[in-house]
N, C-alpha and C positions, 0 to 999 in steps of 0.2 A: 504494500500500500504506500502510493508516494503522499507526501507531505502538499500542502497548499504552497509552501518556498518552493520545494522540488520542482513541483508543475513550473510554476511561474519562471523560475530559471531558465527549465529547459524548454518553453515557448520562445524566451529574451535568444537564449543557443540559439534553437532552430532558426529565427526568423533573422538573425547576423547570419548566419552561415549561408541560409539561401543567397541573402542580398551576394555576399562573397561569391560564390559560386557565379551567379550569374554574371556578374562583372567579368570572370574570369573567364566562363564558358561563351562571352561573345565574340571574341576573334577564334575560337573553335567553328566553323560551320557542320551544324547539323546535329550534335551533340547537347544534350542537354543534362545537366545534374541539377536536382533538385531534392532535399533533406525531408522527408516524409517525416520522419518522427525521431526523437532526443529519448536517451532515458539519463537521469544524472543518480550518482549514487547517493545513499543517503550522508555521508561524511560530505557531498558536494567536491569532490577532487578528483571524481572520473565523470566524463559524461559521452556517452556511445549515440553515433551520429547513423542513423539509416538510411544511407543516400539510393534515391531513385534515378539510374543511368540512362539513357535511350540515347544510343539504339543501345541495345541488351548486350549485342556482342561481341560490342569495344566495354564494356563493363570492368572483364577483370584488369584490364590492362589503363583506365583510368582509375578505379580505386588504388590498383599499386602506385600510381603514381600519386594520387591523395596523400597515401598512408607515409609514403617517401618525404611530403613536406608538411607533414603536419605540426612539427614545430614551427614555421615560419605563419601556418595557418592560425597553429593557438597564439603566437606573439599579435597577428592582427587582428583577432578577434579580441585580445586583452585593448589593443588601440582604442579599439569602434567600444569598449565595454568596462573602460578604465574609470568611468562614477559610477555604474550601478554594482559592478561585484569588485568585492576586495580581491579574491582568489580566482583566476581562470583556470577551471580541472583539465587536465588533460583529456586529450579527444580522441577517442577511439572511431574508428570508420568502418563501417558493413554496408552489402549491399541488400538492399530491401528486393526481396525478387517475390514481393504480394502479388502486383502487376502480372509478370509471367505466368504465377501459379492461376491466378484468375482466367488467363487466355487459354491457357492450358487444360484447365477445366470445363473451359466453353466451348472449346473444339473438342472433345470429348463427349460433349453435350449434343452438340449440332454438325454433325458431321460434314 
């Protein structure tokens, strides 16, 4: 069960992190990353990021590169978040593959 801080933090996480992304994923064409859902722990000094990829099958090979700069990513996320939290947790990155399982199940469905 998360906390009312918990939630609110990791909405504050997610909704930096998209803006970050997109900045970043503009001179990419055709690619898009976008953070579905934060969980933070409850100490508040891990928080895991669920990034939604597309297309799906440049995925693994943009999360490794995510995961490759994720310190430079938590120093700018500390920038853009340097009044509202004292602590920036570190950021762990997964890929959300709900999307997939849903199409996957629907082409199962409707052949």
């Amino acid at each position: 069960m998360e906390t009312t801080r918990q939630n609110k933090i990791a909405r504050l996480i997610q909704k930096e992190l998209s803006e970050m992304f997109l900045l970043q994923t503009k001179a990419m064409n055709g690619v898009l990353v976008s953070v579905s859902v934060v969980r933070i722990s409850p100490d508040m000094s891990v928080a895991k990021a669920y990034l939604s990829i597309f297309p799906s099958n440049k995925s693994a090979e943009i999360l490794q590169n995510i995961n490759a700069n994720a310190k430079s990513i938590r120093y700018e996320l500390g920038t853009r978040l340097r009044y509202q939290l004292r602590i920036i947790p570190e950021l762990k990155f997964f890929i959300d593959d709900s999307l997939d399982y849903i199409e996957k199940i629907d082409q199962l469905l409707h052949p």
